[in-house]
Biotite code that builds the C-alpha atoms (Angstrom):
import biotite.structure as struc

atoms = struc.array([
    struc.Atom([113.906, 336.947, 45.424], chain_id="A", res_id=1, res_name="UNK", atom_name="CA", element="C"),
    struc.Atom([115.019, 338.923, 42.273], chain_id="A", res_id=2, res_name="UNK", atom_name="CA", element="C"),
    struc.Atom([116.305, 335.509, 40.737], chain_id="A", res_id=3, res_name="UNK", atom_name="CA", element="C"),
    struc.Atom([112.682, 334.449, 40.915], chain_id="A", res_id=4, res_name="UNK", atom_name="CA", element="C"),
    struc.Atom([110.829, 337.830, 39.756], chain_id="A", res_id=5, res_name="UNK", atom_name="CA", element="C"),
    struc.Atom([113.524, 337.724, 37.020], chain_id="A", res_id=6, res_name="UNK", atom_name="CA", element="C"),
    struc.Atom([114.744, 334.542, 36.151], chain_id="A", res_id=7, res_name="UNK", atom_name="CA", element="C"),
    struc.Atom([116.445, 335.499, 32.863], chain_id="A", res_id=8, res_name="UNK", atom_name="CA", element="C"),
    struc.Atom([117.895, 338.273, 34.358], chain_id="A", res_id=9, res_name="UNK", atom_name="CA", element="C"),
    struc.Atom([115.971, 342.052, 33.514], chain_id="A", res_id=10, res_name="UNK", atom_name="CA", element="C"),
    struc.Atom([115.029, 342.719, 30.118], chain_id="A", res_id=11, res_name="UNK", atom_name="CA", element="C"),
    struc.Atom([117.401, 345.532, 28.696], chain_id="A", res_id=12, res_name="UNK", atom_name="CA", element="C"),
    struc.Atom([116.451, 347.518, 25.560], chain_id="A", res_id=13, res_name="UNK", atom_name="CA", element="C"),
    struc.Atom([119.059, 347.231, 22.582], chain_id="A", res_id=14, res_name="UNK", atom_name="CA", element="C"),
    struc.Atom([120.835, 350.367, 21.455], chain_id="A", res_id=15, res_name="UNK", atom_name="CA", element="C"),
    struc.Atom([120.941, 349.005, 17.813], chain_id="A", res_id=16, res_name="UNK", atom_name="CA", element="C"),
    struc.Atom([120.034, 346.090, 16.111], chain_id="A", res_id=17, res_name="UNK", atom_name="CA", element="C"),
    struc.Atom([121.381, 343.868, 13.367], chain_id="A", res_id=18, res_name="UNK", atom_name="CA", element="C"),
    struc.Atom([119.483, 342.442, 10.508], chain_id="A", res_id=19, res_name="UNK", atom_name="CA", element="C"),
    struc.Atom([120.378, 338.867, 12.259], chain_id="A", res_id=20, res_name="UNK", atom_name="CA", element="C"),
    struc.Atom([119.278, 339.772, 15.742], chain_id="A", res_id=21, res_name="UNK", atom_name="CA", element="C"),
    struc.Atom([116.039, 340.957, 14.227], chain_id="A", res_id=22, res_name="UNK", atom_name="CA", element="C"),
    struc.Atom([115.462, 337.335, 12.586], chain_id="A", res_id=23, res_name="UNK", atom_name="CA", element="C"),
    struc.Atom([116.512, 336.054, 15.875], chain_id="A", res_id=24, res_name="UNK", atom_name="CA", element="C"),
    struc.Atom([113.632, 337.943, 18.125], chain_id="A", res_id=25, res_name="UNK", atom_name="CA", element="C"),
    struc.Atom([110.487, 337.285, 15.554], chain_id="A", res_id=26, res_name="UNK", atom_name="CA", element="C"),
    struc.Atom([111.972, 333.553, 15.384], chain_id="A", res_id=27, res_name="UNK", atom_name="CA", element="C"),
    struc.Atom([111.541, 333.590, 18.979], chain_id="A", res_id=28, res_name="UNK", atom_name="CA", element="C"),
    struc.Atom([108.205, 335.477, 18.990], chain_id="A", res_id=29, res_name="UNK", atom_name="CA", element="C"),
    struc.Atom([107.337, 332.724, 16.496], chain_id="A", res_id=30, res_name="UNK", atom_name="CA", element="C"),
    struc.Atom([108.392, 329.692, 18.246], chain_id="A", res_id=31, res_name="UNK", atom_name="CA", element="C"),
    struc.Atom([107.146, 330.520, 21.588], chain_id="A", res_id=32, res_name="UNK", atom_name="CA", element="C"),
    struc.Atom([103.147, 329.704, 21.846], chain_id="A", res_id=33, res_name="UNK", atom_name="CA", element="C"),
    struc.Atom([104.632, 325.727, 20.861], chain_id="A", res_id=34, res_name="UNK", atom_name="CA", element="C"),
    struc.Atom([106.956, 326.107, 23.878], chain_id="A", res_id=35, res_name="UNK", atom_name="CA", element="C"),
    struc.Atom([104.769, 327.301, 26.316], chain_id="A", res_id=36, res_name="UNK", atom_name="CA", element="C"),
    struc.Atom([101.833, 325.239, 25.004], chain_id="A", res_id=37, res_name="UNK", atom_name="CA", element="C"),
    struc.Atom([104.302, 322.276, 25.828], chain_id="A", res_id=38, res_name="UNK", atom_name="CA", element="C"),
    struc.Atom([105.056, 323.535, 29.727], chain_id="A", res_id=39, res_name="UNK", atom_name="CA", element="C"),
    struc.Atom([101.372, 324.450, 29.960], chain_id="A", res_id=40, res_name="UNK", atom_name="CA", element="C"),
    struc.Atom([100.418, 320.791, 29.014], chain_id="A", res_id=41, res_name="UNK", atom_name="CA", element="C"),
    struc.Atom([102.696, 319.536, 32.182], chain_id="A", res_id=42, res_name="UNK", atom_name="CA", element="C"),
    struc.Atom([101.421, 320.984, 34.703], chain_id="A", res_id=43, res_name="UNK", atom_name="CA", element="C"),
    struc.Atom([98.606, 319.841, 37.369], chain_id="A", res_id=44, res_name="UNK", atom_name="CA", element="C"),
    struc.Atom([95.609, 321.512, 38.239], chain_id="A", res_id=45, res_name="UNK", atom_name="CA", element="C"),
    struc.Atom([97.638, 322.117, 41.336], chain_id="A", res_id=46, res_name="UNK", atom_name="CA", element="C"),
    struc.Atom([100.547, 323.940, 39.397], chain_id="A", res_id=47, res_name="UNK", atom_name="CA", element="C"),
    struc.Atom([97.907, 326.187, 38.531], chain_id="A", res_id=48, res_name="UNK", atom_name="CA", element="C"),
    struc.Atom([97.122, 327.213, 41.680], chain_id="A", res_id=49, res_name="UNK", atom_name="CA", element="C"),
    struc.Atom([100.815, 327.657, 42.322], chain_id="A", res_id=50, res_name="UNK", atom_name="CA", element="C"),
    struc.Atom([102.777, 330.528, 42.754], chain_id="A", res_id=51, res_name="UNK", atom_name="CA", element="C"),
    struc.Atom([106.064, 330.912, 40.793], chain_id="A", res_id=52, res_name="UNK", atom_name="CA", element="C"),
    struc.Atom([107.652, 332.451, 44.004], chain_id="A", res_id=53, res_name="UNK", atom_name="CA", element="C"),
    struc.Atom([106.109, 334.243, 47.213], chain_id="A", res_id=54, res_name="UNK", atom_name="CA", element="C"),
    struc.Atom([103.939, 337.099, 46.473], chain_id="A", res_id=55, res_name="UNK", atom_name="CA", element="C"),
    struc.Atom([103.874, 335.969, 42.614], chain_id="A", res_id=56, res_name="UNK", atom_name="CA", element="C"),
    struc.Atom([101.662, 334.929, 40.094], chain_id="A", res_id=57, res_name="UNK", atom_name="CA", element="C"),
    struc.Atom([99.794, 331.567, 40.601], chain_id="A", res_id=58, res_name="UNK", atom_name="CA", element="C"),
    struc.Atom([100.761, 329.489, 37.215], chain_id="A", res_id=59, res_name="UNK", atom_name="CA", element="C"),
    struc.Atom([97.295, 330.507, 35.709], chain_id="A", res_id=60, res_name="UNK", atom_name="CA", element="C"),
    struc.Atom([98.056, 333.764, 36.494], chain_id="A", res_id=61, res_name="UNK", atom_name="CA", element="C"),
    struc.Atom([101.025, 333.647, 34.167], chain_id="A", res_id=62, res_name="UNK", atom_name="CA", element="C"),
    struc.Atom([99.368, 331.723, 31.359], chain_id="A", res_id=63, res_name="UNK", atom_name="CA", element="C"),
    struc.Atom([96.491, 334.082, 31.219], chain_id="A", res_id=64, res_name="UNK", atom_name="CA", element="C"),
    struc.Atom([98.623, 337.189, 31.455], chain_id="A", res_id=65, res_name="UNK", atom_name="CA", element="C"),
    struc.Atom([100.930, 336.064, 28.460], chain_id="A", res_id=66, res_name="UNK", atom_name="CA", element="C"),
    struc.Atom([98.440, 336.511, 25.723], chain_id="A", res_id=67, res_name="UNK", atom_name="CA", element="C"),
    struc.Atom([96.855, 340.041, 27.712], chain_id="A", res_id=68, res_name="UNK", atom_name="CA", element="C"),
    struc.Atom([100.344, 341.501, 27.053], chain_id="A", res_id=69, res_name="UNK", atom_name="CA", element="C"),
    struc.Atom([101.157, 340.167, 23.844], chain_id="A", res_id=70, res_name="UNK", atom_name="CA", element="C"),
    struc.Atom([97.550, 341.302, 22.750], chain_id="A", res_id=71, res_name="UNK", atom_name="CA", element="C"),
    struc.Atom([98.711, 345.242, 24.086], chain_id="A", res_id=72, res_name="UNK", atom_name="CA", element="C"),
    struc.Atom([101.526, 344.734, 22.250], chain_id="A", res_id=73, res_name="UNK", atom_name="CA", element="C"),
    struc.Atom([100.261, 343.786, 18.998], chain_id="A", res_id=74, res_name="UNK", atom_name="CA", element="C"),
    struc.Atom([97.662, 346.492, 18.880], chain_id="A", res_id=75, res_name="UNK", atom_name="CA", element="C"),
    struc.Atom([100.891, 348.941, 19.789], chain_id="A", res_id=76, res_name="UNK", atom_name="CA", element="C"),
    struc.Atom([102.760, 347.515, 16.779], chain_id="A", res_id=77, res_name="UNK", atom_name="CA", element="C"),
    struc.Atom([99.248, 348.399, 14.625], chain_id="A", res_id=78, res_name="UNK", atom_name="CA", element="C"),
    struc.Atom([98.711, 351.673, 15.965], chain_id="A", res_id=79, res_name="UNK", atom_name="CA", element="C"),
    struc.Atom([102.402, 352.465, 15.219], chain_id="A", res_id=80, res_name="UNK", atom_name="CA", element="C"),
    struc.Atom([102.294, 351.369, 11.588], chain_id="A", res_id=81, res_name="UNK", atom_name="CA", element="C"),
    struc.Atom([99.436, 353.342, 11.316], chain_id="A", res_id=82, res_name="UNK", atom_name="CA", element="C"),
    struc.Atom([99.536, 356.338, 13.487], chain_id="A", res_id=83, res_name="UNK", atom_name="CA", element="C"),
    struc.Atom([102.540, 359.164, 13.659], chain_id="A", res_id=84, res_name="UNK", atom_name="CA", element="C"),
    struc.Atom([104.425, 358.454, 17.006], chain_id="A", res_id=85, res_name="UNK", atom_name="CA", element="C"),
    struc.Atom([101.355, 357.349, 19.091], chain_id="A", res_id=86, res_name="UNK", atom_name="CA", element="C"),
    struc.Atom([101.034, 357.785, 22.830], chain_id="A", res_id=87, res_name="UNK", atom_name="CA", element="C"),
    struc.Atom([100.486, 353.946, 24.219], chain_id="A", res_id=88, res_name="UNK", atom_name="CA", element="C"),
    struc.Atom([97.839, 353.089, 26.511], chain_id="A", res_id=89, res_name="UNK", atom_name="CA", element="C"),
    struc.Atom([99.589, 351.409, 29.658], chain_id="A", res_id=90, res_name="UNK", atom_name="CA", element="C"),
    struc.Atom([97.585, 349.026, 31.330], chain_id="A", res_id=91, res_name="UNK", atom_name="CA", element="C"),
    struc.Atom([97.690, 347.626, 34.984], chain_id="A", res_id=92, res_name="UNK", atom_name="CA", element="C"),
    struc.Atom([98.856, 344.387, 35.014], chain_id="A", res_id=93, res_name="UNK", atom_name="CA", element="C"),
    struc.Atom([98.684, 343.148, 38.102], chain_id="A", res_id=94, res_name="UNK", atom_name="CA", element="C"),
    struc.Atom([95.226, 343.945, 38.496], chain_id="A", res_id=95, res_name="UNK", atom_name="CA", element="C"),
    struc.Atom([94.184, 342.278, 35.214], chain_id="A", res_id=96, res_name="UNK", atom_name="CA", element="C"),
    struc.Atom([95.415, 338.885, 36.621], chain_id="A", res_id=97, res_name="UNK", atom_name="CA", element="C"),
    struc.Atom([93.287, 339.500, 39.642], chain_id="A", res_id=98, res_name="UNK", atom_name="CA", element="C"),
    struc.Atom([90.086, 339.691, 37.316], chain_id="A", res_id=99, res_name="UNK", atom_name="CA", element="C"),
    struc.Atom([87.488, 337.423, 37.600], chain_id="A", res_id=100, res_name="UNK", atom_name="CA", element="C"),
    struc.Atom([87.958, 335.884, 33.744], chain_id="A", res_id=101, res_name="UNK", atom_name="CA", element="C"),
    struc.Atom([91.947, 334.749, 35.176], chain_id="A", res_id=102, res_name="UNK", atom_name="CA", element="C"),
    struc.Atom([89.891, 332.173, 38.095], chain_id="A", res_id=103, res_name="UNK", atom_name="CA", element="C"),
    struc.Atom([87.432, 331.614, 36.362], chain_id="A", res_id=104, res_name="UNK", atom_name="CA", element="C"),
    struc.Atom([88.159, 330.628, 32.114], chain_id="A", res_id=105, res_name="UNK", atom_name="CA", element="C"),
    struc.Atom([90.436, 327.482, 31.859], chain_id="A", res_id=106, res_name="UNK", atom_name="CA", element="C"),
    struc.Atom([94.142, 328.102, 30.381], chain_id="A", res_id=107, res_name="UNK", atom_name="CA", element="C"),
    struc.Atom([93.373, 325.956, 27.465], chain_id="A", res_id=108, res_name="UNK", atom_name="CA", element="C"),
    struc.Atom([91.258, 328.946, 25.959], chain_id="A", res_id=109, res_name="UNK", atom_name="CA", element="C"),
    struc.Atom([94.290, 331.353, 26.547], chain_id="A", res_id=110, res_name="UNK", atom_name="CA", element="C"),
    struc.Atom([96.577, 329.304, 24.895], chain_id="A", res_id=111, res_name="UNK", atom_name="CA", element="C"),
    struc.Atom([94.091, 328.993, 21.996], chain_id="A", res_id=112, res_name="UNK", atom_name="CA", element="C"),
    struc.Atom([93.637, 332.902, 21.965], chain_id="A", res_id=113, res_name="UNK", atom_name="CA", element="C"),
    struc.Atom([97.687, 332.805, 22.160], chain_id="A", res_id=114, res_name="UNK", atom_name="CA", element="C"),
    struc.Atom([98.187, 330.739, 19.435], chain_id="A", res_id=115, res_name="UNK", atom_name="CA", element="C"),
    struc.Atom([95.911, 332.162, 16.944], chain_id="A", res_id=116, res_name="UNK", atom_name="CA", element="C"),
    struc.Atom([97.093, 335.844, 17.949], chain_id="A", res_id=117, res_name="UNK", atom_name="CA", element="C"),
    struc.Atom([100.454, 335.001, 16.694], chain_id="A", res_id=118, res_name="UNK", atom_name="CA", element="C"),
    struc.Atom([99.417, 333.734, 13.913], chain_id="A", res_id=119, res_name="UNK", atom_name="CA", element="C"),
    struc.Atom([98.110, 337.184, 12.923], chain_id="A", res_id=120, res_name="UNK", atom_name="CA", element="C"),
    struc.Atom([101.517, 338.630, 14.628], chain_id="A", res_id=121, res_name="UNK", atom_name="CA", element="C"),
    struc.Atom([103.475, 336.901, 12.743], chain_id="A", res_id=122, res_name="UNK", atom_name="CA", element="C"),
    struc.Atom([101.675, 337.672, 9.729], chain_id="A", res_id=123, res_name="UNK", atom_name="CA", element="C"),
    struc.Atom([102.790, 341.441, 10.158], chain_id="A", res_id=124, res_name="UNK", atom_name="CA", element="C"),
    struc.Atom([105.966, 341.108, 11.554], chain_id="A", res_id=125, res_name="UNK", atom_name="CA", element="C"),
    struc.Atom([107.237, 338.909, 8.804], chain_id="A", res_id=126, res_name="UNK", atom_name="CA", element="C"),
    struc.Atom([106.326, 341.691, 6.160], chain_id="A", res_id=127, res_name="UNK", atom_name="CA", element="C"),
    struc.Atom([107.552, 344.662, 7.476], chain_id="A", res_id=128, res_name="UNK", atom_name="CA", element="C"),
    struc.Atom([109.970, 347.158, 6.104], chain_id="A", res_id=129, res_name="UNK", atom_name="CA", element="C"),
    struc.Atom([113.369, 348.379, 7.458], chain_id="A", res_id=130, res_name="UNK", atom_name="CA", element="C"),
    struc.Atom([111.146, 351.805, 7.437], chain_id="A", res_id=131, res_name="UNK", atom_name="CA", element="C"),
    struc.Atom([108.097, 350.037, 9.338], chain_id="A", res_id=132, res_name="UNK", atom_name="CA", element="C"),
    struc.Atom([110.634, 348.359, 11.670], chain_id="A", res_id=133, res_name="UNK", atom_name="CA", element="C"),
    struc.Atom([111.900, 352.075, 12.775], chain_id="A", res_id=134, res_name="UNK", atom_name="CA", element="C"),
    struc.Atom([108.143, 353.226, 13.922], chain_id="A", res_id=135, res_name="UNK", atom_name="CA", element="C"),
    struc.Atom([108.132, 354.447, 17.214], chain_id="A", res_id=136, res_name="UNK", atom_name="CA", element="C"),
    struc.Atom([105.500, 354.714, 19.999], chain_id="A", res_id=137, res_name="UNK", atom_name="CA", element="C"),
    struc.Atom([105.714, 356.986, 23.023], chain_id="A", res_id=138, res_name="UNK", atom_name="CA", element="C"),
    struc.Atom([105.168, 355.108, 26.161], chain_id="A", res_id=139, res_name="UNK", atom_name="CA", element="C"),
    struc.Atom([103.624, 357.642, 28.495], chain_id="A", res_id=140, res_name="UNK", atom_name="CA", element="C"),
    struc.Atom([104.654, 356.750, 31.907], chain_id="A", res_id=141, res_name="UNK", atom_name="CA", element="C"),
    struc.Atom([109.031, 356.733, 30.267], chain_id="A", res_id=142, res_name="UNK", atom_name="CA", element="C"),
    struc.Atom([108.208, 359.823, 27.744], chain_id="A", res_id=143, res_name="UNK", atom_name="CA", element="C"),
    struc.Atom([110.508, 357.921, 25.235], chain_id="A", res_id=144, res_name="UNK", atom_name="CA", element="C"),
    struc.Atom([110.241, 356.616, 21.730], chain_id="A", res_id=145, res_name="UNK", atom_name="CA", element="C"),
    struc.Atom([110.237, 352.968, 21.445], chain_id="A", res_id=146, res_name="UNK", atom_name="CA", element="C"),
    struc.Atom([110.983, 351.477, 17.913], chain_id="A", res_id=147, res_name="UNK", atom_name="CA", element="C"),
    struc.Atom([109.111, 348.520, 17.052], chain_id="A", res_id=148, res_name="UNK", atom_name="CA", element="C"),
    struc.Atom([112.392, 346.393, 16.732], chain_id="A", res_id=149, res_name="UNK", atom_name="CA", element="C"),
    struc.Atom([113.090, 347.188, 20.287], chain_id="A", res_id=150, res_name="UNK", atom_name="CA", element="C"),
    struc.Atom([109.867, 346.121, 21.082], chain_id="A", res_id=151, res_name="UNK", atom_name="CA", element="C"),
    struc.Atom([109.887, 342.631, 19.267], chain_id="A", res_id=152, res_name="UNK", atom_name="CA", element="C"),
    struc.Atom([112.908, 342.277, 21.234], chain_id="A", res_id=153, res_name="UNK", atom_name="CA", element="C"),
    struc.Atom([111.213, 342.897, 24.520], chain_id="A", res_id=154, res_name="UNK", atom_name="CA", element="C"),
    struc.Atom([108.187, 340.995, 23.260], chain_id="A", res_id=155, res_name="UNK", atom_name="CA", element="C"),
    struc.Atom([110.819, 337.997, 22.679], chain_id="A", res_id=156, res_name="UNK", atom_name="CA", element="C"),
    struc.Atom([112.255, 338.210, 26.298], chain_id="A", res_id=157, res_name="UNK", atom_name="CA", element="C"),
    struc.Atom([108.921, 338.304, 27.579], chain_id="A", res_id=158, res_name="UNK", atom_name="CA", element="C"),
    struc.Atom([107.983, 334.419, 26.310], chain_id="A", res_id=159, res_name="UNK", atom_name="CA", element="C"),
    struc.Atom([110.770, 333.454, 27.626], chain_id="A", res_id=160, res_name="UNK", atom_name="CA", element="C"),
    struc.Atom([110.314, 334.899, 31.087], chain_id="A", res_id=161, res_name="UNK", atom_name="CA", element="C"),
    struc.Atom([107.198, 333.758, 31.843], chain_id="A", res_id=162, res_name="UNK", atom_name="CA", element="C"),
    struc.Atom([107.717, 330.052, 30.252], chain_id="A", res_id=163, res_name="UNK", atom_name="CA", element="C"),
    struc.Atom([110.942, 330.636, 32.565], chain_id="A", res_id=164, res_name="UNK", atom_name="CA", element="C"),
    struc.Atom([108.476, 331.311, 35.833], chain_id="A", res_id=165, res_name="UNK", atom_name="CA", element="C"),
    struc.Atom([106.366, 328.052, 34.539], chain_id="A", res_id=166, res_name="UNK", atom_name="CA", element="C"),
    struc.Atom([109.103, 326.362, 34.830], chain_id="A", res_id=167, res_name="UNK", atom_name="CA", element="C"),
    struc.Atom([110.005, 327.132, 38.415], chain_id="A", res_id=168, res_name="UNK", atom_name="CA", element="C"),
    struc.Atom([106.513, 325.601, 39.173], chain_id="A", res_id=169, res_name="UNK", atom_name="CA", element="C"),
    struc.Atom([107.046, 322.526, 37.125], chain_id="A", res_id=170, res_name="UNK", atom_name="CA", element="C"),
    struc.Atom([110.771, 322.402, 36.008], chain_id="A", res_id=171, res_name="UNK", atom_name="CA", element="C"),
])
């Protein structure tokens, strides 16, 4: 079961970073709304209605959820650059994709939403100083500082987890 909840294995936070590694995760932050536009364009309406595994997300569930979170995360990487060390606002996931907007607003206009929020993403992340990179936010519910390279590296992973959980439904 964990091989399905985490099919890329558990996302672990970097100690360090290199300048390389940091090209490497906004590459892949870059990159991803093509990829997952591609797997979203394969599936069926029935995929959609699929769960990735039992008790998980339905594939619309996924696609919807993917530009929630990287929305969250790239208001955290504004408040950061703008604010000194500022408390995040968690939000519950799970319950999100259980709103009625997941059922009831086709995938196409999340992947639209996705794409063009990346664009602006991209637009900052591209442009940011070694001293910008080493922001940190306070996530609330850990009480630890997370520096924003750490979090394009999580944001990174998290593409590629979810396209990985599409791709259980339609391989």
């Amino acid at each position: 079961m964990e091989a399905l909840r985490y099919p890329l294995g558990k996302f672990k936070f970097p100690k360090s970073h290199t300048k390389k590694e940091l090209a490497n995760w906004i590459r892949g932050i870059k990159e991803f709304p093509g990829t997952f536009r591609t797997q979203v364009d394969r599936m069926t309406p029935a995929d959609l209605d699929t769960p990735y595994r039992a008790g998980g997300w339905t594939g619309r569930q996924v696609i919807h959820h993917v530009p929630d979170s990287h929305l969250n995360a790239y208001c955290r990487f504004k408040l950061t650059l703008t604010e000194e060390k500022p408390s995040i606002k968690p939000y519950l996931e799970h319950q999100w994709a259980t709103l009625p907007d997941t059922g009831k607003t086709d995938v196409s206009v999340s992947m639209d939403l996705l794409e063009a929020l990346h664009v602006r993403w991209l637009a900052l992340l591209e442009n940011l100083s070694n001293q910008e990179w080493n922001r940190a936010y306070v996530h609330p519910e850990y009480g630890n500082e997370w520096p924003l390279w750490s979090v394009a590296a999580l944001y990174a992973w998290h593409g590629e987890h979810h396209l990985a959980h599409l791709k259980l439904i339609r391989p």
